[in-house]
Backbone bond lengths (Angstrom), bond angles and torsions (degrees), N, CA, C in turn:
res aa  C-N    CA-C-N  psi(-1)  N-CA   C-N-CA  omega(-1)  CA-C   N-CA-C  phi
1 X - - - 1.454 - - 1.534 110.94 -
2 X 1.285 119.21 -43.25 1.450 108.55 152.99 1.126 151.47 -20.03
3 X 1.567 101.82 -62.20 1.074 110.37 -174.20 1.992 118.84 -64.96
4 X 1.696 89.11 -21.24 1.433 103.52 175.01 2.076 112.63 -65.25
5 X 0.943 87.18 -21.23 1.403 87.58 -152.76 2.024 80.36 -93.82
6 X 1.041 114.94 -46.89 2.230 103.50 157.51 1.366 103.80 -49.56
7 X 0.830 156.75 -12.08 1.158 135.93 -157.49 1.698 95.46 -121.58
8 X 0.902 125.72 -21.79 1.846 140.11 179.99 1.900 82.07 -89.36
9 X 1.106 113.84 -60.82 1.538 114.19 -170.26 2.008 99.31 -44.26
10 X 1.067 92.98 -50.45 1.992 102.40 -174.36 1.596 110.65 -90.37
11 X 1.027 127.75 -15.55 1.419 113.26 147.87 1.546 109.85 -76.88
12 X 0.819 146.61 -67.53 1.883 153.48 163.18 1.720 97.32 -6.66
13 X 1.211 110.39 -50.32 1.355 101.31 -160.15 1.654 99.36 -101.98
14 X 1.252 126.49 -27.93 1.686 127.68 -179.36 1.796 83.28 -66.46
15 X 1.547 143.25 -80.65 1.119 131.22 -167.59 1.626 119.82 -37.30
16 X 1.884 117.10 -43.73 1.248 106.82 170.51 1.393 128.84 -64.81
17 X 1.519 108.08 -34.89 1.425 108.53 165.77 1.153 123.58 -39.62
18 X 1.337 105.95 -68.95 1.729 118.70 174.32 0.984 136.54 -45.59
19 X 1.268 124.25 -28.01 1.696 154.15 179.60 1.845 87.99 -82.78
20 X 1.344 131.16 -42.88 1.311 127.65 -165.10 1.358 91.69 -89.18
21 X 1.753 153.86 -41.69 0.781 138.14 155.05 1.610 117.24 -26.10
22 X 0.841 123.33 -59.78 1.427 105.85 -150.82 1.787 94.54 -86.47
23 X 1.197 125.36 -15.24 1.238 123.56 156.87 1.521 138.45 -51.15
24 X 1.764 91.51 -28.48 1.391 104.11 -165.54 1.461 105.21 -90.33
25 X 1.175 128.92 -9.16 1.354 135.06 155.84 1.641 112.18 81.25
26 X 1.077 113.68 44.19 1.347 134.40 176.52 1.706 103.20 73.51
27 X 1.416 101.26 45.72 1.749 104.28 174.63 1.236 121.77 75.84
28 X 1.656 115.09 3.02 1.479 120.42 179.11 1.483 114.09 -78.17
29 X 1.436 117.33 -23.11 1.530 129.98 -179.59 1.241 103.52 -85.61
30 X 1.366 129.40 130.51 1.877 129.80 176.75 1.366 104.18 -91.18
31 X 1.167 127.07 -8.20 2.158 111.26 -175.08 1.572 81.01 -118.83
32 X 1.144 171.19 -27.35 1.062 142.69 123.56 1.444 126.65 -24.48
33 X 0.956 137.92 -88.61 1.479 152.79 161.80 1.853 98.86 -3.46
34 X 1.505 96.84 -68.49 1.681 85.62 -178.54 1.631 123.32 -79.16
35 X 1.190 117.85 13.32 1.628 141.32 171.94 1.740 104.97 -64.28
36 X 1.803 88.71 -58.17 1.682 118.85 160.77 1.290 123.67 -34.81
37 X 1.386 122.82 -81.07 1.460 148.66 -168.31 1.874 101.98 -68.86
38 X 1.756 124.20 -43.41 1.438 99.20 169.24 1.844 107.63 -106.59
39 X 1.507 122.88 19.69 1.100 120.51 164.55 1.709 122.81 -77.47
40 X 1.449 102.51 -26.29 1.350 122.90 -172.76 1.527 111.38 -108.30
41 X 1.576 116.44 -7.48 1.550 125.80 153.83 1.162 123.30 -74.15
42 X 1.728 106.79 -40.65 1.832 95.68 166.16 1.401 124.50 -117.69
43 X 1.463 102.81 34.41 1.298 111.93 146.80 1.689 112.96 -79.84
44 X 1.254 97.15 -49.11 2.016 97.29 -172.63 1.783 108.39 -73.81
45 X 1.067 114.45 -10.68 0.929 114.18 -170.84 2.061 97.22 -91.87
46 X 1.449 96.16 -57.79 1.813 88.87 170.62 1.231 127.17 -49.92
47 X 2.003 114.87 -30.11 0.915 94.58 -170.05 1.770 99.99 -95.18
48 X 1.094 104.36 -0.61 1.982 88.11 171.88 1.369 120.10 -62.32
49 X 1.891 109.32 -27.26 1.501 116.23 -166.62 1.892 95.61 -80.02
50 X 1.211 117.47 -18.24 1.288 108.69 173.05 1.166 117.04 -72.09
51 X 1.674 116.49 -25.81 1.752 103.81 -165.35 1.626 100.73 -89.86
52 X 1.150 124.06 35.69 1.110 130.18 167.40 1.317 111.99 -88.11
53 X 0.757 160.16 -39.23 0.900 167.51 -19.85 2.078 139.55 115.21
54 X 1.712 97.81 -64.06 1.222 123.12 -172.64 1.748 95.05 -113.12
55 X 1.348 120.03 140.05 1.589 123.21 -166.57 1.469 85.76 -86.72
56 X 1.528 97.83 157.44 1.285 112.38 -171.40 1.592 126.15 -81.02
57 X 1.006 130.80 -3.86 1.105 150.20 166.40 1.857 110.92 -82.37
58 X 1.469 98.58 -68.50 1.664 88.60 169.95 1.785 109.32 -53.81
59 X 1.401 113.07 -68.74 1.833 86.50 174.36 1.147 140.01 -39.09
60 X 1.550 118.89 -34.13 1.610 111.92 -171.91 1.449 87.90 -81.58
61 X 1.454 143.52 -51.42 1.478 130.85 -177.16 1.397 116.15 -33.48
62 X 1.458 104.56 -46.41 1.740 104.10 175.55 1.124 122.48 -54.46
63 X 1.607 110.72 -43.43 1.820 122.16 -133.38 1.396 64.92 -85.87
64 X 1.374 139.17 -91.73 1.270 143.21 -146.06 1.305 109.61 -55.63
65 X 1.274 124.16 -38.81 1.547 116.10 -172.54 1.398 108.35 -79.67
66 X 1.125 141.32 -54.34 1.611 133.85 145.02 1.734 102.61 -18.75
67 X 1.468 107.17 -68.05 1.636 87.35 -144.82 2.009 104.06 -80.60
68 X 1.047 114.19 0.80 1.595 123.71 146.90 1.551 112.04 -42.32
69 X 1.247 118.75 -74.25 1.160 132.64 -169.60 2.024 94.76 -61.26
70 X 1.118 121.09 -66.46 1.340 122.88 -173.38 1.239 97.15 -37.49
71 X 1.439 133.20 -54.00 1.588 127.39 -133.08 1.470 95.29 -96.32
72 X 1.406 113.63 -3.49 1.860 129.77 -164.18 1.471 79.17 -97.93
73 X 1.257 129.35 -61.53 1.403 122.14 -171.34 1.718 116.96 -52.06
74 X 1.494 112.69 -57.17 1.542 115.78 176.06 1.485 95.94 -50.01
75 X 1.132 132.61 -57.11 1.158 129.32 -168.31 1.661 116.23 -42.41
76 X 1.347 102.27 -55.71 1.906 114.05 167.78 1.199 111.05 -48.02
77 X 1.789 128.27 -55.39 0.797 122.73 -154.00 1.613 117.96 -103.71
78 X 1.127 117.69 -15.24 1.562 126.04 166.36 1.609 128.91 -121.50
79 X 1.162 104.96 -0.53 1.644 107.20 173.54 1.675 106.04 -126.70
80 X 1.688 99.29 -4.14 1.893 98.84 174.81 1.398 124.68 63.10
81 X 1.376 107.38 11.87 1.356 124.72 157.29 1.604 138.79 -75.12
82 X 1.359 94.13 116.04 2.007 112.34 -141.46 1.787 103.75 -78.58
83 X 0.997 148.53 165.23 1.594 139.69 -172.96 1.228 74.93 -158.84
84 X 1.882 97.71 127.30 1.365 133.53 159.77 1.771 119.13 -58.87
85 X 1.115 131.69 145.25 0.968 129.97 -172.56 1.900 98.62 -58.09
86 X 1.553 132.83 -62.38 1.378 103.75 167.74 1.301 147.11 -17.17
87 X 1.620 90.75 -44.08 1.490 102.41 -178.89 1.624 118.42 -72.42
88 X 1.435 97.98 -43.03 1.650 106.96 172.42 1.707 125.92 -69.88
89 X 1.124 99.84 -18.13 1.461 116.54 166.51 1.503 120.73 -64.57
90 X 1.884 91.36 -53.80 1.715 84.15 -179.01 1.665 102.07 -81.65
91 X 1.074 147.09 -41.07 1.354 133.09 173.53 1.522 111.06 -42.13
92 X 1.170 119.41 -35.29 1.998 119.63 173.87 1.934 95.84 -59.00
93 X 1.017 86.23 -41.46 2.108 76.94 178.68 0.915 128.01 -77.07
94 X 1.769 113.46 -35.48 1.710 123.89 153.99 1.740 109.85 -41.15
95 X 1.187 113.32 -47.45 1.164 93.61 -179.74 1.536 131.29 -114.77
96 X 1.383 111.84 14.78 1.139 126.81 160.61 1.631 106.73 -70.72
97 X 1.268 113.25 -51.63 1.851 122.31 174.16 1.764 101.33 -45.59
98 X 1.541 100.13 -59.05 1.912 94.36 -173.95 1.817 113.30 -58.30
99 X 1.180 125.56 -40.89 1.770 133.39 156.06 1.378 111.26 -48.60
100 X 1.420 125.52 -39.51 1.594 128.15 170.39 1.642 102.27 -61.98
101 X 1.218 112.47 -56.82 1.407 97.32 -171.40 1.395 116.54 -74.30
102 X 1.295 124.57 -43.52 1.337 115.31 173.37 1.477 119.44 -41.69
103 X 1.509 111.80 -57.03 1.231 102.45 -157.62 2.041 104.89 -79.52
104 X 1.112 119.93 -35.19 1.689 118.32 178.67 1.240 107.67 -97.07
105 X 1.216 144.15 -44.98 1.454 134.95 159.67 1.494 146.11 -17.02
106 X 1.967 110.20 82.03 1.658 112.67 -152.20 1.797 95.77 -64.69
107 X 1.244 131.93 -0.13 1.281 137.90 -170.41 1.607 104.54 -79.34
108 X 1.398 99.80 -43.06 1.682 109.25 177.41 1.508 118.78 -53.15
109 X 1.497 143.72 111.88 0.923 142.16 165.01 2.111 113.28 -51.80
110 X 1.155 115.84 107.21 1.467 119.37 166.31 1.253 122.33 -84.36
């Protein structure tokens, strides 16, 4: 159960990073920029304590397919950036696939 809760810890922080990327304006902003540099330190770092654990394929499917959807959301909701129904469609399958694996997947650690 831990390891679940690193892996929520490293998606949390890969989405804030990312969300601070595009804030930081190609590194010209400094409290953005370093949002970046330790948002994306304890993301790799949470998610290493997960692959202890959780196979590496089911984690990176999560970390990224969650934090897709997260960074689609900041995106809606603080930079006002609109997603076409294509786009929202295939993210419904991104994360319909990450709910597929969790829940039937004997690979998934429970």
């Amino acid at each position: 159960m831990k390891s679940w809760l690193f892996l929520g810890v490293a998606i949390l922080s890969e989405v804030i990073a990312t969300s601070a990327l595009k804030a930081s304006e190609g590194f010209s902003k400094t409290t953005p920029s370093m949002i970046v540099l330790i948002g994306y330190g304890l993301a790799f770092y949470f998610l290493s304590l997960t692959l202890k654990t959780i196979p590496v394929g089911i984690a990176y499917a999560v970390w990224s397919g969650v934090g897709i959807i997260g960074v689609s959301v900041i995106g809606l909701l603080v930079f006002k950036q609109k997603l076409d129904f294509p786009a929202s469609l295939g993210m419904a399958f991104i994360l319909i696939g990450v709910l597929i694996m969790n829940v039937f997947s004997k690979s998934v650690a429970h």
